[in-house]
C-alpha positions in Angstrom: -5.1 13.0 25.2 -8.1 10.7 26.3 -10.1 8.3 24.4 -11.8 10.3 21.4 -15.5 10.7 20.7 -16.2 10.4 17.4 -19.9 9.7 16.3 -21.4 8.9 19.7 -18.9 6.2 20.5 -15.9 6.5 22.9 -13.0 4.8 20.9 -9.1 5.2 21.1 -7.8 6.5 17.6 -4.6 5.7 15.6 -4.8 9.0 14.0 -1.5 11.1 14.6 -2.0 14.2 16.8 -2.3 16.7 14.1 -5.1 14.9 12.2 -6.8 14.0 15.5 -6.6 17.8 16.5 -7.9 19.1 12.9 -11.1 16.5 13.1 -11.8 17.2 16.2 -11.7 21.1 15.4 -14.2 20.1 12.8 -16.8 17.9 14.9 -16.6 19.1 18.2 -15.6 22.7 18.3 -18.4 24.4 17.5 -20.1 27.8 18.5 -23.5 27.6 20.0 -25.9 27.8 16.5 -25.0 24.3 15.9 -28.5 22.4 15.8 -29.5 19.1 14.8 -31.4 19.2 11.7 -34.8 18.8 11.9 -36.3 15.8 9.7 -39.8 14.8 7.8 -40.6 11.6 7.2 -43.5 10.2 5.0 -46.4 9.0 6.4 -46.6 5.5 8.6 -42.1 6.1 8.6 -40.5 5.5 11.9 -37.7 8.1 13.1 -34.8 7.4 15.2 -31.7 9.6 15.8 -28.8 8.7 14.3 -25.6 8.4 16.1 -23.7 10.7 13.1 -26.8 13.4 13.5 -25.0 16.5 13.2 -22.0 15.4 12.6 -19.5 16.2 9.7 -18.2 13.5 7.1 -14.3 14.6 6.0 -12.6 11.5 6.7 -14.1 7.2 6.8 -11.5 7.2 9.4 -13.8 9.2 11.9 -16.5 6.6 11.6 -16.5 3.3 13.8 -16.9 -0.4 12.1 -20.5 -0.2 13.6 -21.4 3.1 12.0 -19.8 2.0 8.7 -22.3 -0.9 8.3 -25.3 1.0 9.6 -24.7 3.7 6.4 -24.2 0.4 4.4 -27.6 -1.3 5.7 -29.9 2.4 5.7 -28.3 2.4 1.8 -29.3 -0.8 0.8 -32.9 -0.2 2.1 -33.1 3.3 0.5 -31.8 1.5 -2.8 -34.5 -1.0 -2.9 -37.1 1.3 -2.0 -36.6 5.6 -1.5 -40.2 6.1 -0.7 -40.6 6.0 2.7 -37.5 8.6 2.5 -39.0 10.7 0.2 -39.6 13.7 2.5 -36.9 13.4 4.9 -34.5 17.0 3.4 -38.0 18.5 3.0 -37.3 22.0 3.7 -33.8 21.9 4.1 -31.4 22.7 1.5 -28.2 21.8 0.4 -25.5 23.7 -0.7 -22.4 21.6 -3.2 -19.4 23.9 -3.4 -17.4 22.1 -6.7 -13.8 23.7 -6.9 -13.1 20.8 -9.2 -15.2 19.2 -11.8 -17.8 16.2 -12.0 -19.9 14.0 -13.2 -20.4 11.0 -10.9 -20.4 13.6 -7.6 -22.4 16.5 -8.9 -24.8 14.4 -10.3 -25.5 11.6 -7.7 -25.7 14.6 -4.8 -28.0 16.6 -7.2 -30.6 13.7 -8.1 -30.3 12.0 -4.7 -31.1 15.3 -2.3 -34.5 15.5 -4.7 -34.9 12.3 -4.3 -35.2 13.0 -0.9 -37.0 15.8 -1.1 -34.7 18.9 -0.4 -33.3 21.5 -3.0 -29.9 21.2 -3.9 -27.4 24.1 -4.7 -24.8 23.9 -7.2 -22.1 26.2 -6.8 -18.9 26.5 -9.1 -15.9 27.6 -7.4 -13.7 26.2 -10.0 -12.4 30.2 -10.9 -12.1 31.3 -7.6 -10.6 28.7 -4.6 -12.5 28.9 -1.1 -10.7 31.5 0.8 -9.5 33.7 -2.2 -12.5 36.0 -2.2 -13.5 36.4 1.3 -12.1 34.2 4.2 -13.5 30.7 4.7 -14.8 31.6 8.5 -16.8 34.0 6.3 -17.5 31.7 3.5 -19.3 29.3 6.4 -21.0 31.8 8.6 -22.8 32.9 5.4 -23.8 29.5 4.2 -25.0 28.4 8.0 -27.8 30.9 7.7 -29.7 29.6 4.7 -28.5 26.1 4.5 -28.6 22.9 6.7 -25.8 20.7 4.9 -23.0 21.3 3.0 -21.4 19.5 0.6 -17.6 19.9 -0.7 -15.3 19.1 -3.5 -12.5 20.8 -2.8 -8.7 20.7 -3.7 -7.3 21.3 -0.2 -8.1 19.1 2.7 -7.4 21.2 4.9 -9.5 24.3 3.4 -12.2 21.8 4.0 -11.1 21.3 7.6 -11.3 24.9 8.2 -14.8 25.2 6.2 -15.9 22.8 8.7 -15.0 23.9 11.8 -16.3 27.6 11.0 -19.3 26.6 10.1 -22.7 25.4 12.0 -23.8 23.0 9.7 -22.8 19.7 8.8 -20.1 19.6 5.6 -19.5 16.2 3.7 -16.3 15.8 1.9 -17.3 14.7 -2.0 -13.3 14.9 -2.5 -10.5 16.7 -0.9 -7.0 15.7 -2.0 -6.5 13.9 0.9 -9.7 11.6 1.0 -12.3 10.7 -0.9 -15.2 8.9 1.9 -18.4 9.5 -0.5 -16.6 6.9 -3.3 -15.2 4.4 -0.8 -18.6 4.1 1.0 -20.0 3.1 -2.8 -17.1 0.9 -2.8 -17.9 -1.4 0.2 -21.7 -1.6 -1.2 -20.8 -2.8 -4.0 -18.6 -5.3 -2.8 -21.0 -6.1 -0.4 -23.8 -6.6 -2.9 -21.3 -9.0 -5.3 -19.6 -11.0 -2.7 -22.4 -11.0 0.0 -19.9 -10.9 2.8 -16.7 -9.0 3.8 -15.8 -11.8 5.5 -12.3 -13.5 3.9 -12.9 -10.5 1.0 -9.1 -9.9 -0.2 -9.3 -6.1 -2.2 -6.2 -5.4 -4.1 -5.8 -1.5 -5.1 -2.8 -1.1 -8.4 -1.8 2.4 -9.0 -1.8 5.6 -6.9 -1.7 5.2 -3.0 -4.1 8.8 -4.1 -7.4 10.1 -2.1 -9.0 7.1 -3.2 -7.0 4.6 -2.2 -6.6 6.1 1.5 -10.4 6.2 1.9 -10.7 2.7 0.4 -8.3 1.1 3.1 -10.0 3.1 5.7 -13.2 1.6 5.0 -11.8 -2.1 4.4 -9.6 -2.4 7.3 -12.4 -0.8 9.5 -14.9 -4.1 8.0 -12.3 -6.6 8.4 -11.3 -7.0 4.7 -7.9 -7.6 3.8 -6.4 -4.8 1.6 -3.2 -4.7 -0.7 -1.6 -1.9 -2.1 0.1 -2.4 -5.3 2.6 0.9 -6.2 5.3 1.7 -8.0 8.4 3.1 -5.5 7.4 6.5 -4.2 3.8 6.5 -4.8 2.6 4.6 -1.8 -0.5 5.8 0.1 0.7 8.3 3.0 2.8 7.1 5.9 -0.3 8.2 8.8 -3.2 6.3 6.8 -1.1 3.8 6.6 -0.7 3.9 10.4 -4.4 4.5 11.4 -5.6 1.1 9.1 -2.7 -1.2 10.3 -4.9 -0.1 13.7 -8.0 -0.5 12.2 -7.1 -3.9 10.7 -5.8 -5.3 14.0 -9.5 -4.3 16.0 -11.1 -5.8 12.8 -9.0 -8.6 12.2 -8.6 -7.5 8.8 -5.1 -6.9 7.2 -3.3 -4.3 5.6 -0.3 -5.2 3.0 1.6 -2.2 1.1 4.3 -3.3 -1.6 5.4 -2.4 -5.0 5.2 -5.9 -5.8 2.8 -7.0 -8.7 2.4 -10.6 -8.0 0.7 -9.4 -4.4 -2.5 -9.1 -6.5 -2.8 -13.0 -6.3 -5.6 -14.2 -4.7 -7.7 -11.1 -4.2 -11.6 -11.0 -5.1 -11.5 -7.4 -6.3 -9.1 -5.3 -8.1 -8.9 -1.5 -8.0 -7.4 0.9 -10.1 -7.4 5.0 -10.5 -5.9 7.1 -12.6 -2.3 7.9 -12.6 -2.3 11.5 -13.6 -5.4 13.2 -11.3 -6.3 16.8 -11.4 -3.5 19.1 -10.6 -0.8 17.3 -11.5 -0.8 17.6 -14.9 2.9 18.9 -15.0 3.8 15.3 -13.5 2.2 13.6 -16.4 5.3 12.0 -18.2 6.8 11.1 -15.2 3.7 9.1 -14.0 2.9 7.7 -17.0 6.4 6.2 -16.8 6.3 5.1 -13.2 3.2 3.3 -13.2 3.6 1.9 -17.3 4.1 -1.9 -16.1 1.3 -1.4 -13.4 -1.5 -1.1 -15.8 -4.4 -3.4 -15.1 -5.2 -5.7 -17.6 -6.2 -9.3 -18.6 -3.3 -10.9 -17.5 -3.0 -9.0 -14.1 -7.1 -9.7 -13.5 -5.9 -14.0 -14.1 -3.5 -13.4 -11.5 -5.8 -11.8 -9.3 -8.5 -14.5 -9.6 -5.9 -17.3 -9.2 -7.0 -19.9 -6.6 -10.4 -18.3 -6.8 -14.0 -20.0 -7.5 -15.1 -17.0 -9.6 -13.0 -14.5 -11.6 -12.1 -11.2 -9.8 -14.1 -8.3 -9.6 -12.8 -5.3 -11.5 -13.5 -1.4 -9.8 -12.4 2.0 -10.7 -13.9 5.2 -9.4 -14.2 6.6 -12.8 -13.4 8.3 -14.9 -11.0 6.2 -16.5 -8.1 6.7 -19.2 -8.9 3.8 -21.3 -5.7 1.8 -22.5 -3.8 3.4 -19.5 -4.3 2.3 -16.1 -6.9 0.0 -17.8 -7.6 -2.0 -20.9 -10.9 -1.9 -22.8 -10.8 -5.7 -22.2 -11.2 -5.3 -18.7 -13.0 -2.3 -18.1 -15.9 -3.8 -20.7 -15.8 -7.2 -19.1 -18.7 -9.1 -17.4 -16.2 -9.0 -14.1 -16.1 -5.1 -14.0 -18.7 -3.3 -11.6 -17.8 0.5 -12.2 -21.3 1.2 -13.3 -22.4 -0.5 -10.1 -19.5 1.7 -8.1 -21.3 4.6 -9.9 -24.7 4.2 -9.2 -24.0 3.5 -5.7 -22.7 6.7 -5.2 -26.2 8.2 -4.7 -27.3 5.4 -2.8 -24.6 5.9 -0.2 -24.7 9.5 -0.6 -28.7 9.4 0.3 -28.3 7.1 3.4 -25.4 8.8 4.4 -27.1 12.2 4.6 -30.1 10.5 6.2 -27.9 9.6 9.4 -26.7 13.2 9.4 -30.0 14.7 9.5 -30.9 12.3 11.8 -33.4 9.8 9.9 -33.4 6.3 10.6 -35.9 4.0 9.4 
């Protein structure tokens, strides 16, 4: 297979053959309705097309380092002033299919497709899983008609790989159980917007090599960061994401370390932490809880972390958090912790995110 196309750019992927074959079913396969949304800018607004018009979100992976900054600089501008984007979704309208609860996702798609003047469209499929009803060709040859983006938070990635290739709109992943691209793009903002620079920026993920973590080491590797994963035996991230950001990391000149080894934290400007128990694995609860017991991020780990440091480590989780488990109160609560930032963020990237997909650039 040649070079890939992903986003306007020719690159060569480190993405094994099956994942390569399933995003590219999802971007590039589809039937002839497939249009380029149409956009409305306010008044005096400038519009450019954006290399990721029309394109689906499922994976950071898919997205080069250039793109990656360009959502990061369009979300920083909409963040400091949403105005000028105010009528950009105008007539358009968005459809979020939620087969798993939220706060942070519902909530931050909701308020920022207003915000940009479309109608979001919430739709609980927690009591019936896309594809038990009617078939998910179905499910997106429907939504196509009356909606131009679509927005999933699904348990099955590849559910949502089929959802996308079906249908003729754009889908963003807001969760699968494979990645999570939405969170780790408010991630690198953050960072960004507390360190200044990704340059020399050392993140260090403890727990779960989980959804999170694999979109988090997408995105850091991809800007150059170092990243180190911190897991107990047998909960490392997957073996292939591991693969595509060792690739990533050498393009970037970033760095990619995966050990169960806590004293790895030392030296890293951020710390990063999940959950250990997520939705669905409920019936793995005690044995998580004792796998990951001495990996629990706390005051001591975070003075480790910010050794050799000028300023104390940042502290991130995605939320929400199990207080007194995979963090302590102490931390969580501290000056050093920027979850509410991670949070808020969310929209923000969200927002310019969906701008580049319908094709706004300002």
């Amino acid at each position: 297979m040649g070079p890939w196309r992903a986003g306007g750019h020719t690159r060569s992927s480190t993405l094994n053959y099956a994942l390569r074959l399933a995003l590219m079913a999802a971007r590039d396969q589809r039937g002839p309705g497939r249009l380029i949304p149409e956009t409305t800018m306010a008044a005096g607004s400038t519009v450019q097309h954006s290399s990721l018009a029309g394109s689906d979100l499922l994976t950071v992976a898919t997205l080069s380092s250039g793109e990656l900054l360009s959502i990061l600089d369009l979300a920083a501008r909409v963040k400091a002033d949403v105005m000028p984007y105010s009528r950009a979704l105008e007539h358009k309208s968005v459809i979020m299919i939620f087969e798993k609860p939220s706060l942070r996702t519902k909530v931050t798609f909701e308020v920022g497709v207003h915000r940009l003047g479309g109608a979001p469209i919430y739709m609980d499929q927690s009591a019936s899983r896309l594809g038990e009803r009617e078939s998910i060709r179905d499910y997106g040859k429907n939504l196509e008609r009356w909606c131009q983006l679509i927005v999933a938070r699904v348990f099955s990635h590849k559910a949502l790989c089929e959802l996308a290739h079906h249908a003729g709109v754009p889908v963003i992943n807001a969760l699968s159980d494979r990645f999570h691209p939405c969170q780790a793009l408010a991630d690198v903002l953050t960072i960004r917007e507390h360190l200044k620079t990704f340059r020399g920026v050392r993140v260090a993920f403890v727990g779960d090599g989980n959804n999170v973590c694999h979109s988090l080491m997408h995105a850091a590797t991809l800007l150059g960061m170092g990243m180190t994963v911190v897991s107990p035996p047998g909960y490392a991230p997957a073996a292939d994401v591991v693969e595509e950001c060792r690739g990533f990391a050498a393009a970037t000149g970033g760095s990619l370390t995966v050990t169960s080894d806590l004293e790895a934290v030392a030296g890293h400007h951020a710390v990063y932490t999940d959950v250990w128990v997520s939705m669905g694995q409920g019936e793995q609860a005690a044995a998580r809880n004792k796998a990951f017991a001495a990996y629990q991020v706390n005051a001591e780990l975070m003075a480790r972390a910010s050794r050799g440091l000028p300023s104390p480590a940042l502290f991130m989780h995605c939320l929400p958090a199990q207080r007194g488990v995979e963090v302590t109160d102490e931390v969580i609560d501290s000056p050093s912790s920027v979850v509410y930032d991670q949070a808020e963020n969310r929209m923000h990237a969200q927002n310019a995110l969906m701008l580049k997909i319908f094709g706004v650039v300002a």
